[in-house]
N, C-alpha and C positions, 0 to 999 in steps of 0.2 A: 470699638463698634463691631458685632455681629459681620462678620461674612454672610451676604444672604446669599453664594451658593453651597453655602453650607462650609464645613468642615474640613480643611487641608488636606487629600490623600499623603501619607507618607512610604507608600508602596511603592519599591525599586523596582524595574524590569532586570530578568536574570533568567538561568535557567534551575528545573525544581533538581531534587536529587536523580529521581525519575528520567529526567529529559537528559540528563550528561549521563547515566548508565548505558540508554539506548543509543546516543553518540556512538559511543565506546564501540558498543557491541556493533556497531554498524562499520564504524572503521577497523575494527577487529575482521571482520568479514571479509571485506572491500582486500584487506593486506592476505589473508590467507588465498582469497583469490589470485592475487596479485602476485605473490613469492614463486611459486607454481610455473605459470607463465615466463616469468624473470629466468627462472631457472632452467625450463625449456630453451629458452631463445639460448641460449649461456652454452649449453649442451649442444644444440645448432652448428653454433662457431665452434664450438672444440671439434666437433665431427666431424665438420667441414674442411679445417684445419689437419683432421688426421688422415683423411683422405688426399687431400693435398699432399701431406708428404708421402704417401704410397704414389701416387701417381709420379712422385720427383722421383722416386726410385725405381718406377716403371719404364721410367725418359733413360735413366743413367744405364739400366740392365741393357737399354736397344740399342745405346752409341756403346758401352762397353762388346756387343756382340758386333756392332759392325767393325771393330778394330779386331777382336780376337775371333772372329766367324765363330764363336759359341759363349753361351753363358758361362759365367763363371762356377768354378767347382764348388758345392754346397758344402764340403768338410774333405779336409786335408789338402795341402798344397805344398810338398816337400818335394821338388821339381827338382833339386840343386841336391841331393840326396840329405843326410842325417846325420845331424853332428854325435859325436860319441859321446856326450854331455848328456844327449837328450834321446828322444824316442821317435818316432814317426806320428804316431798322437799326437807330440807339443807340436806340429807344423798344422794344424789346424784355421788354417786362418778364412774367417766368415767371408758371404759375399758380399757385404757391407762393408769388411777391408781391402777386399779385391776392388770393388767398386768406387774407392774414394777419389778419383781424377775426375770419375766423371759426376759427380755430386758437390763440385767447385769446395773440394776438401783437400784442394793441392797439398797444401801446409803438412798435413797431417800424413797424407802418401809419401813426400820426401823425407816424412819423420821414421816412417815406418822397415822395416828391414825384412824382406820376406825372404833372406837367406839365412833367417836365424829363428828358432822356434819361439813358440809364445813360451816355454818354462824352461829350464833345467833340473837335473837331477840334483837331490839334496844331497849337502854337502856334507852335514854331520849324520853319524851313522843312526839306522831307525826315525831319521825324520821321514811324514808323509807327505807335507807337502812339498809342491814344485816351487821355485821361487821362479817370476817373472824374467827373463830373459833383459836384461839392464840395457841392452839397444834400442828395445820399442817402449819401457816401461812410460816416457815422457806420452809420447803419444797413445798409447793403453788406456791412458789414466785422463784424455780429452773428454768430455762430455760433448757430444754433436744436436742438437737443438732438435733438426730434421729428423732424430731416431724417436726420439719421444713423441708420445701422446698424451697431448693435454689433459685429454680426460681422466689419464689414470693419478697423476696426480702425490705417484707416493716418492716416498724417499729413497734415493738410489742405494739400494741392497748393499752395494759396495762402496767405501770412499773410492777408491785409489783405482776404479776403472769405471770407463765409460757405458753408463747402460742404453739400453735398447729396449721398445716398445714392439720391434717389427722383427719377425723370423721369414727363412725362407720354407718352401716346403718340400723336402723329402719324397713323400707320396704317401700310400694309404693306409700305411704300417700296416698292414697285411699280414708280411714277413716275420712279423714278432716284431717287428720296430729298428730292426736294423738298417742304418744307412747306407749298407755295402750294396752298392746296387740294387738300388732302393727302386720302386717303379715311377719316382717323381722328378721333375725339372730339377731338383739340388741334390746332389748326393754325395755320398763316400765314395770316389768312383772316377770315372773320366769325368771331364765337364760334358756338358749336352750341347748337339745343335741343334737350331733351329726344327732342319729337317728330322729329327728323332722325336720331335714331339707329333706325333702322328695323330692326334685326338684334336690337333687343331689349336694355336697360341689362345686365343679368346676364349678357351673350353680349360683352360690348364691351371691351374694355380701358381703362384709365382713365390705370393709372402702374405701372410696377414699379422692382426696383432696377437702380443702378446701385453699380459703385467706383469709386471716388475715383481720380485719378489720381496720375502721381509728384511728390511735393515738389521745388521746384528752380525748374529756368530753367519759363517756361510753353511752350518747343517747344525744336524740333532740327530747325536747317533744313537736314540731310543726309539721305539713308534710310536710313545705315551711321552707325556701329553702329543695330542694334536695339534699343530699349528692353526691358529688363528690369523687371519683367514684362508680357508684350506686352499682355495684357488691361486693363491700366492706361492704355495709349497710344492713341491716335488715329491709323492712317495719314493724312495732309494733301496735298490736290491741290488747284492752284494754280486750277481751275476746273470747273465742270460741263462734259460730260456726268460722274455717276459711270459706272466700270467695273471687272467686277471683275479685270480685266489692271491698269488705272490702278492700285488699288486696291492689291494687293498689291507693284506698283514702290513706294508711298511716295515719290515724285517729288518732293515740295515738303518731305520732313521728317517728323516728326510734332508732334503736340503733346498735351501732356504734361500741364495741371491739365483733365481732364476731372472734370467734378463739382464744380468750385472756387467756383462761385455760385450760390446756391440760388433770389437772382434774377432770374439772367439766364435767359430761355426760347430760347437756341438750342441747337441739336444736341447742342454742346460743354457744356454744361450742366444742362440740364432738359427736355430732349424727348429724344425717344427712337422707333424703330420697330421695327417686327416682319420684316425684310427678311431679318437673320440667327435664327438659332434663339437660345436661352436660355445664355450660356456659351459663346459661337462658339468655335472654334480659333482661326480666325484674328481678324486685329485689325478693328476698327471702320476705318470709313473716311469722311472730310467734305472738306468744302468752306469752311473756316474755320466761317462762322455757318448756312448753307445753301448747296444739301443736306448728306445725310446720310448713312451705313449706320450706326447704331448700334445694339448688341443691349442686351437686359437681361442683367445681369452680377451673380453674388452669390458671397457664400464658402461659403454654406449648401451642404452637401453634395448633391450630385447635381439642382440648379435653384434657381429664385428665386420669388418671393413674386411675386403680380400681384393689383392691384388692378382690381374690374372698375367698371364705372358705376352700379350700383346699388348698390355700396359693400360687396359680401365680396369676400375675399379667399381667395384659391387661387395652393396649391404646385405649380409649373409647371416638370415634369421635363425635364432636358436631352436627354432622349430624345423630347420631344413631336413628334409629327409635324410636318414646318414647313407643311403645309397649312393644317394646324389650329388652328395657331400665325398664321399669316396670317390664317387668315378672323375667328380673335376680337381683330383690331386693326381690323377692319375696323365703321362705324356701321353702313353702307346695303349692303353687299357682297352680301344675299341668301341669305348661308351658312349651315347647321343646324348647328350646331356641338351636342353631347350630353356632357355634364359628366365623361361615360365616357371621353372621348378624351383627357384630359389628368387 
């Protein structure tokens, strides 16, 4: 019999091709929005994180000053004189190994030997390099969690030693980049007190970051090719004077684990000056162990983290004036620096 209301539809509900494309494209949107954001906040916490540990290292520089009434020596510390093995260079040791007592790195202070240099001389004839000094080699070779920045993220330049995200500063390399009495709170030099920082501790620079450099050989003794990426690399000159002609030939090479030792206190590792701005363009520039041109370096969006001497810390934009970027590396320079300008 006749259905009298007619004819059975057999039409599914679905959706047409049409209507799943614009999904798509709608959840396509929503996620590119959304990755963005994610990645912000992600950024946030690693900043946040890197400033944290500058500020642990701000705590440790002011109990290590109230035991020894002055900060610790920014490069060299051969107190005990010089072994005939070695030089006065290998006694180099950073303020990040001076400072491990009070950065709850006991372990690693009892491991350490500061009556014996970071290398000796090679033993077979016309070899270059130093071989590590076999007393501290165990603790050399520690990796410290608090030295790194999350945001940088690469692979430690060196196996077999401990790298470093964070340098101290020298001062405005001025001088051509030498740290022999350099005009900054770390130097080649006596240590500093307090009182010699006459521009005022909260006006001074202390430490900011640095990246790591490339995993692999430790240089390139050509200037061709370039290192990829150049902010990673070191240009290398076979002597002082620096210049910034020199400087940009790359004459001697570069070299390549910048940031690779957390205790070694030269250029190439744990010092650092105010010569370039925050993020240069171009690349750093040394003298293997001294001098220097080396800037503070980060991944943090648009500057880096700087630690001062009275222990805050402040975001130091890569647009800061380099005046004013010079004058707060400087203890004694005279300068009014106003917390406005950066």
């Amino acid at each position: 019999m006749p259905n009298p209301a007619g004819p059975t539809s057999t039409r599914r509900a679905g959706f047409t091709l049409i209507e799943l494309l614009v999904v798509i494209a709608i959840i396509a949107v929503l996620i590119a929005l959304l990755l963005p954001a994610v990645q912000a906040v992600r950024e946030a916490a690693r900043r946040a994180q890197c400033t944290n540990n500058l500020k642990q290292l701000g705590l440790a520089l002011h109990n290590y000053e109230t035991s020894w009434t002055s900060f610790p020596v920014g490069f060299l510390f051969a107190y005990r004189g010089v072994l005939p093995t070695s030089s006065p260079m290998q006694y180099r040791w950073s303020v990040l190994a001076q400072m491990t007592p009070y950065l709850e790195q006991v372990t690693i202070y009892n491991a350490l030997n500061f009556n014996f240099p970071l290398a000796h001389k090679p033993t077979a004839s016309g070899a270059l390099f130093w071989p590590y000094f076999p007393a501290n080699t165990t603790a050399m070779a520690t990796q410290v969690e608090m030295f790194l920045c999350p945001s940088d993220g690469a692979s430690p330049p060196a196996q077999d030693s401990g790298p470093t995200n964070y340098a101290f500063c020298a001062g405005s390399g001025l001088n051509g980049g030498d740290a022999t009495n350099a005009d900054g709170a770390f130097i080649l030099g006596p240590s500093i007190r307090i009182a010699a920082i006459t521009d005022g501790t909260s006006q001074t620079a202390a430490a900011a970051e640095q990246l790591l450099g490339i995993a692999g050989p430790y240089s390139q003794p050509s200037p061709t090719p370039i290192p990829s990426p150049l902010n990673r690399a070191m240009a290398r000159l076979a002597a002082a004077p620096l210049t910034d002609a020199g400087c940009a030939s790359a004459s001697d090479g570069w070299l390549l684990n910048r940031g690779a030792s957390w205790w070694d206190g030269n250029y190439q590792n744990a010092l650092y000056n105010h010569y370039l701005p925050p993020n240069a363009p171009r690349p750093d520039c040394i003298v293997y162990h001294n001098p220097g041109w080396k800037a503070a370096r980060s991944l943090h969006p648009g500057g880096v983290n700087l630690l001062f001497c009275d222990g805050h810390v402040a975001f130091m934009k890569d647009s800061v004036n380099l005046l004013t970027w010079r004058a707060v590396s400087t203890r004694a320079g005279g300068e009014t620096v106003s917390g406005d300008a950066y």
